[in-house]
DRENVO-895425 format. One record per residue (C-alpha): residue number from 0; residue in one letter; x, y, z. Coordinates in steps of 0.02 Angstrom, whole numbers. Example, Ala and Ser with C-alpha at 12.3 -4.5 7.8 and 13.67 -1.06 7.14 Angstrom:
residues 2
SETOR    i  aa      px      py      pz
SETOR    0   a     615    -225     390
SETOR    1   s     684     -53     357
//
This chain:
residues 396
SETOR    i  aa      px      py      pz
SETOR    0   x     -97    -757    -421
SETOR    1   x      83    -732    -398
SETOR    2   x     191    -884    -352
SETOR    3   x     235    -896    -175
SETOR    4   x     361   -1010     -58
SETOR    5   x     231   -1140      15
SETOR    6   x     270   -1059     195
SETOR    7   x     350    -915     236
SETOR    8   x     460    -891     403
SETOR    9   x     371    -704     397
SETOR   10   x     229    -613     356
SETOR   11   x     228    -410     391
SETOR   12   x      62    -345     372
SETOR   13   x     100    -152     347
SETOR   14   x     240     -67     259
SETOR   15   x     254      91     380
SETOR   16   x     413     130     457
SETOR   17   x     383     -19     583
SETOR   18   x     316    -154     463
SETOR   19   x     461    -103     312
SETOR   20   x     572    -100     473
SETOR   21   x     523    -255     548
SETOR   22   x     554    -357     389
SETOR   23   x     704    -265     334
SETOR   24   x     800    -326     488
SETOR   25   x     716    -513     461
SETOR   26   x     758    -529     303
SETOR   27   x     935    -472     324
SETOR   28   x     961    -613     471
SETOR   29   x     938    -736     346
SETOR   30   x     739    -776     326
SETOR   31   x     608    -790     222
SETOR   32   x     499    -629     244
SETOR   33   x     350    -563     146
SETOR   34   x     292    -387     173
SETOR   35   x     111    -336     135
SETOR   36   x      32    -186     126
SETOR   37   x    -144    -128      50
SETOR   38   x     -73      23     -38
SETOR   39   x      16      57    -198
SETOR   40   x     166     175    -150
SETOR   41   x     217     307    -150
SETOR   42   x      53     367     -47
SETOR   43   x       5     482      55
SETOR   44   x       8     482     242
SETOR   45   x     -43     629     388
SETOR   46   x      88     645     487
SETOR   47   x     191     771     551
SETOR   48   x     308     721     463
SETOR   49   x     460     737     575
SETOR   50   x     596     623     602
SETOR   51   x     698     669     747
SETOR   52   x     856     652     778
SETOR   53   x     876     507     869
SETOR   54   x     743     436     717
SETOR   55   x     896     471     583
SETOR   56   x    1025     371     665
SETOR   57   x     888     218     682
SETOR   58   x     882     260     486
SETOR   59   x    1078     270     454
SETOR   60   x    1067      75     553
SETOR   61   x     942      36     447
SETOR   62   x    1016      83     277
SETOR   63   x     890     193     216
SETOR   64   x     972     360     280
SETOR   65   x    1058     418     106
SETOR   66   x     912     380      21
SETOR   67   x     795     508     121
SETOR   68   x     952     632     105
SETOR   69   x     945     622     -50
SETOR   70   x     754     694     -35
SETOR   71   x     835     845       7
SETOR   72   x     723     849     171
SETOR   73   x     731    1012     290
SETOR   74   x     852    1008     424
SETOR   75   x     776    1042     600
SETOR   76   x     878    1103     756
SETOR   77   x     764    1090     902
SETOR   78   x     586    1115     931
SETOR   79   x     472    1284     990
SETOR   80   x     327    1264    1122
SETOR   81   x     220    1400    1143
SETOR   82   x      54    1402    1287
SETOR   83   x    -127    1466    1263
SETOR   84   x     -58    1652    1344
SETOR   85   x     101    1641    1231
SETOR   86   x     223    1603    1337
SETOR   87   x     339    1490    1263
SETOR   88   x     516    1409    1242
SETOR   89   x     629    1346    1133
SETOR   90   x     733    1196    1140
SETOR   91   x     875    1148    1026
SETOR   92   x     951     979    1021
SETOR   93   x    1101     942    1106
SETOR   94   x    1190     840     946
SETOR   95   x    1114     776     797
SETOR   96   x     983     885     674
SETOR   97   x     820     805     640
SETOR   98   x     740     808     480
SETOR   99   x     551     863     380
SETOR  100   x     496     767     210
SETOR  101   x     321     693     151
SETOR  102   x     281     519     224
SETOR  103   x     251     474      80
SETOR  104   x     438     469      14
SETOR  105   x     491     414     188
SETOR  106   x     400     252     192
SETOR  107   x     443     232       3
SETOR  108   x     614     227      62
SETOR  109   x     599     111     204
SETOR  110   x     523      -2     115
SETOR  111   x     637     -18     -40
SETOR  112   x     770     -65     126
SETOR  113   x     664    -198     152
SETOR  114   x     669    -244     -20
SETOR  115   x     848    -236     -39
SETOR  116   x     886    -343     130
SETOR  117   x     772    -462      47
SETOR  118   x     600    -456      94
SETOR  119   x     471    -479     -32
SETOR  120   x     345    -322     -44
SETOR  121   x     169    -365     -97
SETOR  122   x      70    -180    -123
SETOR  123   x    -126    -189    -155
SETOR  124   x    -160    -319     -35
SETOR  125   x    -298    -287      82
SETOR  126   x    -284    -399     244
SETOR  127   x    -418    -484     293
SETOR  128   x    -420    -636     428
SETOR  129   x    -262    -751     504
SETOR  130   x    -333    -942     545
SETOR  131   x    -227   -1085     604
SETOR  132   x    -152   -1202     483
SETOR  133   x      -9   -1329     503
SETOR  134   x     131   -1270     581
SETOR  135   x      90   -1104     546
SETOR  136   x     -43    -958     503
SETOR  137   x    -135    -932     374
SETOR  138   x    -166    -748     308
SETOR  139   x    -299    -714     206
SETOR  140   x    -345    -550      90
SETOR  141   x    -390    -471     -74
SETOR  142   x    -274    -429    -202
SETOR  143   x    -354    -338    -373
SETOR  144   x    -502    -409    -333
SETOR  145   x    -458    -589    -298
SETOR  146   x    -425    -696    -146
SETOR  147   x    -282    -694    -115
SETOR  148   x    -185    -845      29
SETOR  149   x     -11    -870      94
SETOR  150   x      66    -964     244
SETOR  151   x     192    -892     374
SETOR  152   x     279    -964     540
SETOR  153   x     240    -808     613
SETOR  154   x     147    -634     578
SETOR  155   x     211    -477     631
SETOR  156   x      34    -342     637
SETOR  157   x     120    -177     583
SETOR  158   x     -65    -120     513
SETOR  159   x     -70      46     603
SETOR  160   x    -191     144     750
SETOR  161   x    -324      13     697
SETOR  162   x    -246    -143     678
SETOR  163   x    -343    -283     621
SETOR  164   x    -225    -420     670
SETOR  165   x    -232    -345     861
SETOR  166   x    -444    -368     842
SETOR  167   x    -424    -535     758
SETOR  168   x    -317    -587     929
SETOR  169   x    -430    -491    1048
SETOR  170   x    -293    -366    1088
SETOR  171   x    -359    -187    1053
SETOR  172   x    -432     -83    1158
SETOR  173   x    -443     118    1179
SETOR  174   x    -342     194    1296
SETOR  175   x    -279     375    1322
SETOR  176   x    -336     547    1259
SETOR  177   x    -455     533    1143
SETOR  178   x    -371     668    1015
SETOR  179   x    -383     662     814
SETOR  180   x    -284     750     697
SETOR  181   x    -316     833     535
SETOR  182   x    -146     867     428
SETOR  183   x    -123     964     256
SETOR  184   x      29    1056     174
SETOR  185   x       7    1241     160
SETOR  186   x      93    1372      84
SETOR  187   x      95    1551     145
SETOR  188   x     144    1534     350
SETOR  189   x     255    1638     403
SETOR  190   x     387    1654     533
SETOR  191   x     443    1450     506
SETOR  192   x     637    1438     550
SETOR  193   x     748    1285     572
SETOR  194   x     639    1216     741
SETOR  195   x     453    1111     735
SETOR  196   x     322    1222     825
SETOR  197   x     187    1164     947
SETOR  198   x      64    1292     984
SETOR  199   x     -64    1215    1146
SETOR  200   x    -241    1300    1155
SETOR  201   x    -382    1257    1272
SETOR  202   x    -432    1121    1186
SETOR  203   x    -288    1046    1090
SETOR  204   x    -147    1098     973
SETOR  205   x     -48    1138     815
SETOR  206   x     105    1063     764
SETOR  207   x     214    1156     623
SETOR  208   x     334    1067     532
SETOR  209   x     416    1160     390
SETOR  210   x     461    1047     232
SETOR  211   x     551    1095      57
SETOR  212   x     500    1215     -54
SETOR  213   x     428    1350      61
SETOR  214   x     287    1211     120
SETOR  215   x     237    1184     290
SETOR  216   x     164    1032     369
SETOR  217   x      16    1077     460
SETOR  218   x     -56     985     606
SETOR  219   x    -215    1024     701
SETOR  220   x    -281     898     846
SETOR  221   x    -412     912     935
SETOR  222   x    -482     825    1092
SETOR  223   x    -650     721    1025
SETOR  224   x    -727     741    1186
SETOR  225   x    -712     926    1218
SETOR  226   x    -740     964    1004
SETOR  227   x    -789     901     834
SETOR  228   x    -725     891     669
SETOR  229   x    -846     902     544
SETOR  230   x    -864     915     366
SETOR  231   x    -800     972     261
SETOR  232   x    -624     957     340
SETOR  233   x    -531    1102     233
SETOR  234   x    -659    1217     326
SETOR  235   x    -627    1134     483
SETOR  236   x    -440    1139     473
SETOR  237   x    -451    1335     445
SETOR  238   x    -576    1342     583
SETOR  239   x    -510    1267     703
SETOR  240   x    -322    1356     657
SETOR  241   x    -413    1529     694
SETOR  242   x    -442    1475     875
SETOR  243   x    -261    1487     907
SETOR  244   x    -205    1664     954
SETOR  245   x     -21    1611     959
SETOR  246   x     -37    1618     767
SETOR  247   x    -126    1768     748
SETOR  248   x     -36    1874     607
SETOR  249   x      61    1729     529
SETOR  250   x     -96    1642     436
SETOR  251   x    -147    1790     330
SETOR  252   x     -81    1715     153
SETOR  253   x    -128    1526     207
SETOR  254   x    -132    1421      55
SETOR  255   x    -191    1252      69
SETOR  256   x     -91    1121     -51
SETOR  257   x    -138     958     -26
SETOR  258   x    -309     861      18
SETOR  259   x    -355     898     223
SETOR  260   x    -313     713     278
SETOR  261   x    -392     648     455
SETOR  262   x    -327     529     573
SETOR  263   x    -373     473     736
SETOR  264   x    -437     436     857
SETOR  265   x    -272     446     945
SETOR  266   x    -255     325    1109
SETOR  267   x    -238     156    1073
SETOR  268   x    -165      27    1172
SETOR  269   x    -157    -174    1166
SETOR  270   x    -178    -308    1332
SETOR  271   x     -26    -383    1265
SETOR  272   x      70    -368    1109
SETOR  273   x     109    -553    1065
SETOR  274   x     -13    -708    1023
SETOR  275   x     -11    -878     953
SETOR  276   x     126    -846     804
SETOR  277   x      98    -669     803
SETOR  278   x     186    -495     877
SETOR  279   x     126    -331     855
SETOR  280   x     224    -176     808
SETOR  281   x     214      26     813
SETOR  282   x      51      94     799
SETOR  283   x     -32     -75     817
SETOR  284   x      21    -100     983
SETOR  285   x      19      43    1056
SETOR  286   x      -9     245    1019
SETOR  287   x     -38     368    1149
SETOR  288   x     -15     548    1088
SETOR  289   x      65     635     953
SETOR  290   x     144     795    1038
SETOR  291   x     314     733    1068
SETOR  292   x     346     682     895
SETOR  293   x     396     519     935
SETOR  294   x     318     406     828
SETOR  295   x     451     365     698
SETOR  296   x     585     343     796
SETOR  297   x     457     233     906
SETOR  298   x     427     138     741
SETOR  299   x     611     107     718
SETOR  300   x     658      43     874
SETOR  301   x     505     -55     908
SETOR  302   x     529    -144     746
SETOR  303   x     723    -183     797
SETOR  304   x     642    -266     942
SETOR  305   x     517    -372     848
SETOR  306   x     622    -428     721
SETOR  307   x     764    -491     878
SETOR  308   x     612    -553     952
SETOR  309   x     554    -651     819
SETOR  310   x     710    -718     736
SETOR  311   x     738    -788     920
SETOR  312   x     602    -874     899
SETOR  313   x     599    -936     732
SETOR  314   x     774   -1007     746
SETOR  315   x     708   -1124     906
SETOR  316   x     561   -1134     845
SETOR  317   x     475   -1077     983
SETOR  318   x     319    -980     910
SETOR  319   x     167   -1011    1042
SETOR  320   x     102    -888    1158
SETOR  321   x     184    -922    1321
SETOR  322   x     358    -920    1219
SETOR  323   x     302    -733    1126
SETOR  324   x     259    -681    1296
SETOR  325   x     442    -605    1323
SETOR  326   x     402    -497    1183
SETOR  327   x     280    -373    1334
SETOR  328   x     437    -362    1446
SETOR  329   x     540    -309    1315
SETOR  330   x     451    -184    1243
SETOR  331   x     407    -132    1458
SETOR  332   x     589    -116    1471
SETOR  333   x     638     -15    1313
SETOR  334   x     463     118    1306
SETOR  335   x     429     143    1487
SETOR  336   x     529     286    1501
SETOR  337   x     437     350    1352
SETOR  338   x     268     300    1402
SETOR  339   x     292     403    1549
SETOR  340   x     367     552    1495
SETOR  341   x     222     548    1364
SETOR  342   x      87     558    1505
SETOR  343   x     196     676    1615
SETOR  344   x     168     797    1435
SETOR  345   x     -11     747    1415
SETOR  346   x     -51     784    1583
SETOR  347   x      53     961    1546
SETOR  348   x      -8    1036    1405
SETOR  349   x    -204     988    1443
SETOR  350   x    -181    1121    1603
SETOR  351   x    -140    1290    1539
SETOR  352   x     -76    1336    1709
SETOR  353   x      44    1214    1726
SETOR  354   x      89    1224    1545
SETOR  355   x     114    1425    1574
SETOR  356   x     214    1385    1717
SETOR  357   x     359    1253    1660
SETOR  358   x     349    1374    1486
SETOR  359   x     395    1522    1577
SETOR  360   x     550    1409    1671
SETOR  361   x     615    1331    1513
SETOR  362   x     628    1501    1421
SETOR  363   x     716    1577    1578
SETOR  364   x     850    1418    1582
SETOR  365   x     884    1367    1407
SETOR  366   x     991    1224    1441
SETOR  367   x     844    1146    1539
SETOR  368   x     738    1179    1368
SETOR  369   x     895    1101    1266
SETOR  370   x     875     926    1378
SETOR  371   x     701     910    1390
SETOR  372   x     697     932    1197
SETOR  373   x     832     812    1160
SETOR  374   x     742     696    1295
SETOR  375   x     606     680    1155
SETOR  376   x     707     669     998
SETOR  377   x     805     531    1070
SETOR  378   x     987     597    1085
SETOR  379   x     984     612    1279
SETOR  380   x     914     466    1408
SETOR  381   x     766     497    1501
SETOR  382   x     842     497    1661
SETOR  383   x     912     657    1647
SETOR  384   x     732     758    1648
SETOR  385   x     682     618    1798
SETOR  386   x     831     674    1912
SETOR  387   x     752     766    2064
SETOR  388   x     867     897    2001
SETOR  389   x     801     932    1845
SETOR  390   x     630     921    1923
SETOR  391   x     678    1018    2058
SETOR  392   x     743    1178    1954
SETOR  393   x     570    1154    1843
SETOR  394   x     446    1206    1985
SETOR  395   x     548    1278    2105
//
């Protein structure tokens, strides 16, 4: 086993975007951080595998911008919505392009940031159980087969949709649609320009992200209580694509490239996101629904506010519940905005009326398209789309 510091200020469980994040920033403030994760990367991840814009400047804060340039990723300029009957619109972001590359060389990239603030990276190390020890946790897991044990001050759960360290607190709990995903790269779909494309059916939707080399990044969720997925998932994927009459004509020389990957359920939520020593971050303490495209920039500025969080309160010292408690408000203060536009779009695209409706507005008043889609990708505040004015010219 390797030789480790006999207690370490930090423990990141999960080297996503939040986790690598989370212990980037730590480490650079000076402590002593060790990031775990169970797999060996580069690996693969399903995602859409979009970064908006307001997602690249977190990056460029970060220090890991130049590195995912230098991936060579595809440059997006806004996003295209179209409804069950086809009516649609497109949006373009008001400043700022985001970007399309494989997850897996994204969170390679993070992580090496981590690496080079600092942060030790541990790969192969399954998680298992956190108990008490003195002044501190204990985290125990596997590593190649062995047992594997290290002490922390405090442990920061960035282990994803089903986050252990949330059930080993008593924190998880569903909440939200109840949507899964399956994801693949495909060759052969055509029409893809410089925007993302969400195409809504009756009972979910298709996002289309197009990467390098002529690839697309194919999306398909599905709402678990109105349909199945069921084996074998390349045949579902192309199944359930043919239900979507929006991209009728387009899927004709559909090559499938990669392994059909599933994730989900979607719709996860936690009673609180901080314990005794412990905070939770990104997908492991909370995850509502995919449509917006939110999730790495959620990642990135969720793990900015664990990492202020918790240096706070390793410098005093001041690691028990009551004092991680702030951590809620916090994250209240910076997502609720988000939270809510994300239910305002749930509740949206699940009624094609209404979806049909606001579609047919936003393609008649572009600008109103341009704000709402830079609303999501982070280079506009949410206030602007909650004006009774903006509202107001939606409907009316």
């Amino acid at each position: 086993m390797p030789s480790f510091a006999p207690m370490h200020d930090a423990v990141v469980i999960g080297a996503g975007p939040a986790g690598s994040a989370t212990a980037a920033r730590l480490a650079r403030a000076g402590f002593d951080v060790l990031l775990l994760d169970r797999a060996r990367f580069p690996r693969p991840k399903p995602c859409a595998e979009y970064v908006s814009p307001g997602a690249v400047e977190a990056l460029h804060q970060l220090g890991a911008l130049q590195p995912v340039l230098d991936e060579d990723p595809v440059r997006l300029r806004g996003m295209r919505v179209v409804g069950p009957d086809g009516r649609g619109f497109t949006g373009r972001f008001l400043r700022g392009t985001g970007l399309a590359l494989p997850r897996e060389r994204l969170d390679l990239h993070i992580a090496a940031a981590a690496a080079r603030a600092g942060a030790r990276f541990l790969q192969g190390v399954t998680f298992e159980s956190l108990t008490a020890a003195p002044a501190g946790v204990l985290v125990r897991g596997r590593s190649g087969g062995r047992s594997f044990e290290v002490s922390s001050r405090i442990v920061i759960g960035a282990d994803g949709l089903n986050s252990r360290v949330a059930r080993q607190f008593g924190l998880a709990r569903r909440g939200g649609p109840t949507r899964a995903a399956l994801v693949a790269h495909a060759l052969g779909i055509a029409g893809m320009g410089d925007v993302g494309e969400m195409h809504v059916g009756p009972a979910g939707y298709v996002g289309l992200a197009p990467l390098a080399g002529g690839i697309t990044n194919v999306a398909v969720v599905v709402d678990l209580l109105r349909d199945r997925i069921e084996a074998p998932v390349s045949a579902a994927l192309r199944g359930h694509l043919a239900r979507f009459p929006t991209l009728r004509g387009r899927l004709g020389d559909l090559e499938i490239v990669s392994p059909v990957r599933a994730v989900g359920p979607f719709g996860r939520t936690t009673r609180r996101a901080g314990a005794e020593r412990a905070l939770l971050v990104g997908d492991a303490a909370d995850f509502y629904d995919p449509f917006t495209g939110e999730g790495v920039y959620a990642a990135l500025t969720g793990a900015e506010l664990a990492a202020d969080y918790a240096a706070a309160a390793l410098a005093s010292d001041r690691l028990g519940a009551k004092h991680l408690a702030g951590y809620d408000r916090r994250r209240r203060e910076a997502f609720a905005a988000k939270w809510t536009l994300e239910r305002i779009v749930s509740w949206v695209i699940s009624r094609p009326w209404a979806l049909g409706h606001v579609a047919a507005r936003l393609h008649r008043r572009p600008e109103l398209a341009d704000l709402l889609v830079s609303v999501t990708a982070h280079v506009a505040p949410p206030s602007r789309v909650f004006r009774p004015s903006y509202a107001w010219r939606l409907v009316a």
